[in-house]
PyMOL CGO cylinders between C-alpha atoms (Angstrom):
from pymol import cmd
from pymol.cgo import CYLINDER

trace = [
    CYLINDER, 18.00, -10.91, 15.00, 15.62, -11.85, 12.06, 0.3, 1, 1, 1, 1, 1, 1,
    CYLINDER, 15.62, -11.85, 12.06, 13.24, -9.36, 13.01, 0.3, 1, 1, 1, 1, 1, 1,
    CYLINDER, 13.24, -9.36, 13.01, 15.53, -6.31, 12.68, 0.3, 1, 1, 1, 1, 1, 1,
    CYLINDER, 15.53, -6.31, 12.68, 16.78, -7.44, 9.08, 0.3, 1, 1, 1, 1, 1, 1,
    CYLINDER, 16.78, -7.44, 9.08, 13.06, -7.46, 8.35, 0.3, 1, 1, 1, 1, 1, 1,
    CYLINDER, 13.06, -7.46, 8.35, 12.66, -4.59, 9.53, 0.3, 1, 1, 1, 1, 1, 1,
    CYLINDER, 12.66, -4.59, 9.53, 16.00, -3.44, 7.13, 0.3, 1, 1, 1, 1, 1, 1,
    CYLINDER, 16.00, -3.44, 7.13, 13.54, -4.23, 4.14, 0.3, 1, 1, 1, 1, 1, 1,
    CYLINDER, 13.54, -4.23, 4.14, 11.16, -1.29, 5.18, 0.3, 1, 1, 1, 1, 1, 1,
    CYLINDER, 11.16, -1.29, 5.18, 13.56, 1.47, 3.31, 0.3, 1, 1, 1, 1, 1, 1,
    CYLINDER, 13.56, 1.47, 3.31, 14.43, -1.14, 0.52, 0.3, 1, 1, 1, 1, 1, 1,
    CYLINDER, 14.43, -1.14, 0.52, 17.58, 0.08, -1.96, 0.3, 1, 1, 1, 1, 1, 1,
    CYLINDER, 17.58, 0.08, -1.96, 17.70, 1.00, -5.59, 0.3, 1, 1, 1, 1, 1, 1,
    CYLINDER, 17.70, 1.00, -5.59, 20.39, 2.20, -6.50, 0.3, 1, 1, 1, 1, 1, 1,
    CYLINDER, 20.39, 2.20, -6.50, 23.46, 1.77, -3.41, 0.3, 1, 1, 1, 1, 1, 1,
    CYLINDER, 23.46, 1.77, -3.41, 23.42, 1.52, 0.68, 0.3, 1, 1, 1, 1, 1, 1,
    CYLINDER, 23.42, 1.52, 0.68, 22.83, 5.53, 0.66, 0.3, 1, 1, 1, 1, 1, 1,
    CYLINDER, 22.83, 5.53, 0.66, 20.21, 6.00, -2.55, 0.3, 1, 1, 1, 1, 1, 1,
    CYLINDER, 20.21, 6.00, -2.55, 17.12, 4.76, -0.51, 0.3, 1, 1, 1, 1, 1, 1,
    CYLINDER, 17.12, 4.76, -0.51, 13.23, 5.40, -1.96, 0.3, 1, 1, 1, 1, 1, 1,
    CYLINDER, 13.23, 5.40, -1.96, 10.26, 4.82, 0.15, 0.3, 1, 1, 1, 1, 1, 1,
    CYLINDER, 10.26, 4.82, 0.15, 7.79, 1.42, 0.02, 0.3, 1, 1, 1, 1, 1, 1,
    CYLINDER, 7.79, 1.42, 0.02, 5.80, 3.63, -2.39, 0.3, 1, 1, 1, 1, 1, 1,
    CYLINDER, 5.80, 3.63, -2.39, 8.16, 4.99, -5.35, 0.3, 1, 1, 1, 1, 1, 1,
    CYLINDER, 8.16, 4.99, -5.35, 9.71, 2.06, -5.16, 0.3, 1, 1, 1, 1, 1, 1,
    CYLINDER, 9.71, 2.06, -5.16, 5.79, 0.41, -5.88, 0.3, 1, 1, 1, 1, 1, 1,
    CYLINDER, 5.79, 0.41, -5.88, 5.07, 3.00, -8.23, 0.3, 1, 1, 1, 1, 1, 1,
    CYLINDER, 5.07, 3.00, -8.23, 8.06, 2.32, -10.39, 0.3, 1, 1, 1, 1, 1, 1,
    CYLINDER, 8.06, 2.32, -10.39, 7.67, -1.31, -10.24, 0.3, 1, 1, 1, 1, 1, 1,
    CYLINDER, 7.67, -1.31, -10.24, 4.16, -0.57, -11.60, 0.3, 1, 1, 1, 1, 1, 1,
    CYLINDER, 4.16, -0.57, -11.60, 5.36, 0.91, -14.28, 0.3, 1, 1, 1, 1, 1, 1,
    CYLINDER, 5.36, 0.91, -14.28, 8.32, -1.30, -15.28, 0.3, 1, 1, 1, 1, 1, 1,
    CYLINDER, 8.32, -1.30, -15.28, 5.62, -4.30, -14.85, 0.3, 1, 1, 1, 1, 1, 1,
    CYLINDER, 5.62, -4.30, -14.85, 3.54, -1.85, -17.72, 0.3, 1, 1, 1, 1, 1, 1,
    CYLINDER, 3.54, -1.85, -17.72, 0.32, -2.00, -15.61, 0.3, 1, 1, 1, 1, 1, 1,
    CYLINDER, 0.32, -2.00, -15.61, -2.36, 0.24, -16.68, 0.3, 1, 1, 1, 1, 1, 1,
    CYLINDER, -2.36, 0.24, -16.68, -2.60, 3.54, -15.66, 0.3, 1, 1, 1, 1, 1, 1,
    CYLINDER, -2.60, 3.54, -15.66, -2.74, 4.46, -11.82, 0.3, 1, 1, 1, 1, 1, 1,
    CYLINDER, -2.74, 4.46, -11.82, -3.24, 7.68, -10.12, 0.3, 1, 1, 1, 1, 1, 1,
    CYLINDER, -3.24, 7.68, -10.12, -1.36, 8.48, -6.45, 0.3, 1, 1, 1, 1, 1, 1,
    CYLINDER, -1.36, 8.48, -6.45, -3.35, 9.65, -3.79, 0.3, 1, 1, 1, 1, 1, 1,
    CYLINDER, -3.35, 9.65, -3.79, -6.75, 9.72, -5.06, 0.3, 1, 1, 1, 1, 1, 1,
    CYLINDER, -6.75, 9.72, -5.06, -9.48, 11.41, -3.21, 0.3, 1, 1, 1, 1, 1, 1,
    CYLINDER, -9.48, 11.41, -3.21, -12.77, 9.22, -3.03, 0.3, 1, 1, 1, 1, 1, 1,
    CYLINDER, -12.77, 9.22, -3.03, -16.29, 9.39, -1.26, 0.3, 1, 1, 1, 1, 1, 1,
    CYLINDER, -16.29, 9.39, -1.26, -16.15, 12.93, -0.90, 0.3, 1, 1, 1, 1, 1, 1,
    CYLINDER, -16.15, 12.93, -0.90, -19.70, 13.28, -2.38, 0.3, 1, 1, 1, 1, 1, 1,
    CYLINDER, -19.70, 13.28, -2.38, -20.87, 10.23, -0.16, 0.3, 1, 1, 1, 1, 1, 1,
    CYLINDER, -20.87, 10.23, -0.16, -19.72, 10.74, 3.17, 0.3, 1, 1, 1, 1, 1, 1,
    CYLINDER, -19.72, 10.74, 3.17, -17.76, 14.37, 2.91, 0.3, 1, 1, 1, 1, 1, 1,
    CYLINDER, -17.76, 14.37, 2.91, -14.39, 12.66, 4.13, 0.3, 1, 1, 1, 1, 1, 1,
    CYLINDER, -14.39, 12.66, 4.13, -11.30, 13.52, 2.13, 0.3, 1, 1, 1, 1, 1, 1,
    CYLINDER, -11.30, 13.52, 2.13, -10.54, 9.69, 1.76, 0.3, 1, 1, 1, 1, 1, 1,
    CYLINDER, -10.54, 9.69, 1.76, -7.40, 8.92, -0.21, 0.3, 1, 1, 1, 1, 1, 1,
    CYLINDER, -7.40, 8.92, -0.21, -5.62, 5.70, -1.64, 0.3, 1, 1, 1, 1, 1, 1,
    CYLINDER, -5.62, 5.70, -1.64, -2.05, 5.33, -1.93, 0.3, 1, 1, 1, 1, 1, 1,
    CYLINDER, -2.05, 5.33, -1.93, -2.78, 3.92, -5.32, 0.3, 1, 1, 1, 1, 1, 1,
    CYLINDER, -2.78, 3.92, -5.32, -5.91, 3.64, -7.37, 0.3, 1, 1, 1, 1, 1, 1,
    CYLINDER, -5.91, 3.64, -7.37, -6.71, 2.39, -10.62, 0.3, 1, 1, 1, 1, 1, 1,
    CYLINDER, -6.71, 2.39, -10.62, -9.71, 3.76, -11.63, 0.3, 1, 1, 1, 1, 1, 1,
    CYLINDER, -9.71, 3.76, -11.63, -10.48, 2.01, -14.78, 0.3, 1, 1, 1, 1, 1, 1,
    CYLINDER, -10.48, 2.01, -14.78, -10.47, -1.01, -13.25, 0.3, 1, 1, 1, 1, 1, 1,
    CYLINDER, -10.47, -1.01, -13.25, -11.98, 0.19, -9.32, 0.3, 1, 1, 1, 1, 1, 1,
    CYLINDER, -11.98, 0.19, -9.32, -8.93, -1.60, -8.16, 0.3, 1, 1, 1, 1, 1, 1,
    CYLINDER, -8.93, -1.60, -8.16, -7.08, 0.34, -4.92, 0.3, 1, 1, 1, 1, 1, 1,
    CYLINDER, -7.08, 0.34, -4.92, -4.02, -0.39, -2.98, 0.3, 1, 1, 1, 1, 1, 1,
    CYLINDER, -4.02, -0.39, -2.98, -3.27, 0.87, 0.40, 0.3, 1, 1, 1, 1, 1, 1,
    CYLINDER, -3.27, 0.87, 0.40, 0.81, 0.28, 1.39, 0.3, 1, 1, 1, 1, 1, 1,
    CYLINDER, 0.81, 0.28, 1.39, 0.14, 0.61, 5.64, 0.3, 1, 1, 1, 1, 1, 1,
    CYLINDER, 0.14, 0.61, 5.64, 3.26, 2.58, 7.05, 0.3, 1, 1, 1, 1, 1, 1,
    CYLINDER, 3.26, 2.58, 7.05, 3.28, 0.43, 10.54, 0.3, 1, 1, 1, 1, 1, 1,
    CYLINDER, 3.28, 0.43, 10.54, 6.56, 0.83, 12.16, 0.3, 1, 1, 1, 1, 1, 1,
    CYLINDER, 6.56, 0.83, 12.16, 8.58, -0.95, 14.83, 0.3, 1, 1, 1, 1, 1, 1,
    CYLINDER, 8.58, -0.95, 14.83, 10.76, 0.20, 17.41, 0.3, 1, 1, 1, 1, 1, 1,
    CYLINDER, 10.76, 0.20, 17.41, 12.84, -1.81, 19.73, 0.3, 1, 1, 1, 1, 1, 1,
    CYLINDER, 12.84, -1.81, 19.73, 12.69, -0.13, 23.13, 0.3, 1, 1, 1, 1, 1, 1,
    CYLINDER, 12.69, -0.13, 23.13, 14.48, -1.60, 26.42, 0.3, 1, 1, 1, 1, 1, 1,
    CYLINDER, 14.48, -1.60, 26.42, 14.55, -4.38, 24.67, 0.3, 1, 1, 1, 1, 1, 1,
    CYLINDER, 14.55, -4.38, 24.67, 10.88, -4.93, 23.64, 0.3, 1, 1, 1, 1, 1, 1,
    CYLINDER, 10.88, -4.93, 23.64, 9.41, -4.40, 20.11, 0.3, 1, 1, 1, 1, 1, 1,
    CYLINDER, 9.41, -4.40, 20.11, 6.20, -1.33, 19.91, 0.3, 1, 1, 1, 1, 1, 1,
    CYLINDER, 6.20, -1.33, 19.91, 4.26, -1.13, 17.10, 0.3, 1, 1, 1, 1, 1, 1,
    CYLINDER, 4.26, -1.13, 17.10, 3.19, 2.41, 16.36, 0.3, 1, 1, 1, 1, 1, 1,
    CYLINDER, 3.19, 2.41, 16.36, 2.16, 4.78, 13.54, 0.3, 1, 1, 1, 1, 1, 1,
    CYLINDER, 2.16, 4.78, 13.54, -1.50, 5.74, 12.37, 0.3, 1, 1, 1, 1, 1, 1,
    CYLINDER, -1.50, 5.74, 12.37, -2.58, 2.49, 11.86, 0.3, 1, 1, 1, 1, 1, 1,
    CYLINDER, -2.58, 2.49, 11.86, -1.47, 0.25, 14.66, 0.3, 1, 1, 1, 1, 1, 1,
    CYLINDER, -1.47, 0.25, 14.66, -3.79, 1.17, 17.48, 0.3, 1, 1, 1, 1, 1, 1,
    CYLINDER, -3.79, 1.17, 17.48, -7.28, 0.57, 17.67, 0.3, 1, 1, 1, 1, 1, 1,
    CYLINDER, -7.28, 0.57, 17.67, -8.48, 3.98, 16.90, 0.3, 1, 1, 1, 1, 1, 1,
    CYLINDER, -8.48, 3.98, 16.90, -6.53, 3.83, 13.34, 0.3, 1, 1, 1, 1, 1, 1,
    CYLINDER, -6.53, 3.83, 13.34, -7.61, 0.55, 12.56, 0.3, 1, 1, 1, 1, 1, 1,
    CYLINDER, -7.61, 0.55, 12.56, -11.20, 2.02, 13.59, 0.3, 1, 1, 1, 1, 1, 1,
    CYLINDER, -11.20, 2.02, 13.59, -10.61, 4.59, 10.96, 0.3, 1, 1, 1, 1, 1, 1,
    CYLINDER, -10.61, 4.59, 10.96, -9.13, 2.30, 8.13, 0.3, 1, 1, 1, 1, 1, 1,
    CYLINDER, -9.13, 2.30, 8.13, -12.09, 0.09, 8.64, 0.3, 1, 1, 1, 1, 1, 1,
    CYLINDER, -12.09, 0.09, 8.64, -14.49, 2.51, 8.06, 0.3, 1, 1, 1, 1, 1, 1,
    CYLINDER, -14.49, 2.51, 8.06, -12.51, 3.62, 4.95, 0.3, 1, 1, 1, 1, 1, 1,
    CYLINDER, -12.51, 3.62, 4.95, -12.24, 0.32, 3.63, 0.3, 1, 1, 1, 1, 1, 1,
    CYLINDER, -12.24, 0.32, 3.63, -15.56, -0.92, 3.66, 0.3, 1, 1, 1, 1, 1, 1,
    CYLINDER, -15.56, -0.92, 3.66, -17.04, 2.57, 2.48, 0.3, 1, 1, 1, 1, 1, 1,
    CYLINDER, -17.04, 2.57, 2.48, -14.76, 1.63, -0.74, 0.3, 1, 1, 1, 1, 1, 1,
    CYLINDER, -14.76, 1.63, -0.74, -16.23, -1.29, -0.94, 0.3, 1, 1, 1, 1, 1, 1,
    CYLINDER, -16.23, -1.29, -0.94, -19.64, -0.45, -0.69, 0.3, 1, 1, 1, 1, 1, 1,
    CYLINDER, -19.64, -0.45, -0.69, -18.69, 2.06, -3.79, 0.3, 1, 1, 1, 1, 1, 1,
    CYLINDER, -18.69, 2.06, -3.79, -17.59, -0.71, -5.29, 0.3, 1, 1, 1, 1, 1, 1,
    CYLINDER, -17.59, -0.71, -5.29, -13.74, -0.78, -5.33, 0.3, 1, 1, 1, 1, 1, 1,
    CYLINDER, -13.74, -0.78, -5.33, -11.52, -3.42, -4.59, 0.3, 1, 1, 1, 1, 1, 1,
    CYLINDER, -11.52, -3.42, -4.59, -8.58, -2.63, -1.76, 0.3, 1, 1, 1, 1, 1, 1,
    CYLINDER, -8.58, -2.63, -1.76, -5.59, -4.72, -1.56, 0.3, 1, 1, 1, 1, 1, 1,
    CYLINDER, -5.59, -4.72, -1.56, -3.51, -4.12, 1.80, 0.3, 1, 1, 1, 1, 1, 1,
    CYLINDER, -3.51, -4.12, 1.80, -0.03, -4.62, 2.16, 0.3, 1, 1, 1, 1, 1, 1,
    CYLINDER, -0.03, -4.62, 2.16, 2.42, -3.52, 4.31, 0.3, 1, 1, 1, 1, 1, 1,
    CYLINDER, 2.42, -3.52, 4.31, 5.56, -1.70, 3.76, 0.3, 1, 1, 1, 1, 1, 1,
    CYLINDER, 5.56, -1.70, 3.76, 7.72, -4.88, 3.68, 0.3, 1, 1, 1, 1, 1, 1,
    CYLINDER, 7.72, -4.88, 3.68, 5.41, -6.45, 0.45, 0.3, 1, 1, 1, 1, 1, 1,
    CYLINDER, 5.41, -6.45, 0.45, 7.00, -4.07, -1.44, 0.3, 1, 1, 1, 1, 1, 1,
    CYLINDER, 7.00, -4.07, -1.44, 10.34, -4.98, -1.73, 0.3, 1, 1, 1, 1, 1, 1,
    CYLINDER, 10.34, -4.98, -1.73, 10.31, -8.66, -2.96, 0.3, 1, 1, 1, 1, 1, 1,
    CYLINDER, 10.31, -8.66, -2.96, 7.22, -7.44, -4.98, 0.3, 1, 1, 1, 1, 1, 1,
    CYLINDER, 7.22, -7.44, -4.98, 4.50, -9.63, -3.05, 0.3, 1, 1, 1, 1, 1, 1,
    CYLINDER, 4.50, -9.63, -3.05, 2.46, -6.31, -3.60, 0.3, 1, 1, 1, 1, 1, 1,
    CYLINDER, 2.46, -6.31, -3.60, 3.36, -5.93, -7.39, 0.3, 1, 1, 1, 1, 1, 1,
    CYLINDER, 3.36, -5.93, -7.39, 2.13, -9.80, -7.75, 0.3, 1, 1, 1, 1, 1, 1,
    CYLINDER, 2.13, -9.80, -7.75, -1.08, -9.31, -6.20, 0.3, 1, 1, 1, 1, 1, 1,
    CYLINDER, -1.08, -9.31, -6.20, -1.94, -6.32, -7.97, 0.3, 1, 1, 1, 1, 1, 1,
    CYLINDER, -1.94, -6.32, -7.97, -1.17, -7.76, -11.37, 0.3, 1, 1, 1, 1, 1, 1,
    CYLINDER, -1.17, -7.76, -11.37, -3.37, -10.65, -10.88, 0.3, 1, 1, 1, 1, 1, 1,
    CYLINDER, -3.37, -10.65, -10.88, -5.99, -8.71, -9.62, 0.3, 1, 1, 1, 1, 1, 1,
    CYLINDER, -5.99, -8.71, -9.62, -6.04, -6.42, -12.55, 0.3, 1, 1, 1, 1, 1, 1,
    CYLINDER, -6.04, -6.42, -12.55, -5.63, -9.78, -14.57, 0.3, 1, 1, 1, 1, 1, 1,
    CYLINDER, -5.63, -9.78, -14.57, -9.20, -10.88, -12.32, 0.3, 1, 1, 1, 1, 1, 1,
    CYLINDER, -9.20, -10.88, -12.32, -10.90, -7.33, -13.28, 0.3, 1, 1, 1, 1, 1, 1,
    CYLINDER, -10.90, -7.33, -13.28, -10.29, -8.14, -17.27, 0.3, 1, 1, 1, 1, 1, 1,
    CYLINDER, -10.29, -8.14, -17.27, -6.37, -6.04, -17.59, 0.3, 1, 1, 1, 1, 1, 1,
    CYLINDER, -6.37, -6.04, -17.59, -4.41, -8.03, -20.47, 0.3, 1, 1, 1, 1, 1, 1,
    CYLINDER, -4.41, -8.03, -20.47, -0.57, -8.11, -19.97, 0.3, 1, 1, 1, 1, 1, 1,
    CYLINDER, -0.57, -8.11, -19.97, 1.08, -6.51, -22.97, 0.3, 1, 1, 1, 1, 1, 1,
]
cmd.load_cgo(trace, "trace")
């Protein structure tokens, strides 16, 4: 059952089995414990450009660096895994895509990671070195 002890790391634990934080405080705090720059949650971009209320999960805007943390979740039903959640079927991806590269043509940078990143800080490492890439010195 490797699968479901993956999917145990999706509601990863800080502080004891019943003091569990979501994929993005727990991000957010390793942010700042890392002592990246600044970041803002949920910022609203390409209102002016395309009139969507566009947000990323994390943006740092100093450095037009973004990073999305996808909530896909799996269910075992009858025995078979589903994906589901806004952005595992084709009309969500459609959606994120269109988001994505509309960031990019504004000229950020989006990093994608799923829930699961978070906990053994894959998503943490990326970011740093792209920050690192876009001219951010570690203190």
């Amino acid at each position: 059952m490797a699968l479901d002890a993956e999917l145990d790391d999706l509601e990863p634990e800080i502080a004891g089995p019943s003091a569990r934080i979501g994929p993005e405080e727990l991000f957010a705090s390793q942010c700042r414990a890392a002592g990246l720059p600044e970041f803002v949650r949920q910022l609203e971009f390409a209102k002016t450009d395309t009139g969507r209320q566009w947000r990323f999960d994390f943006a740092f805007p100093a450095y037009k660096l973004a990073v999305e943390i996808q909530g896909v979740v799996v269910r075992r039903i009858g025995g078979q895994l589903f994906t589901m959640g806004a952005h595992a079927d084709v009309k969500g991806m459609r959606r994120d895509h269109q988001k994505f590269n509309t960031a990019v043509l504004l000229g950020w940078s989006v990093l994608l990671f799923l829930q699961d990143d978070v906990k053994p800080k894959r998503a943490l490492d990326y970011t740093t070195r792209a920050l690192i890439a876009r001219g951010w010195e570690q203190p």
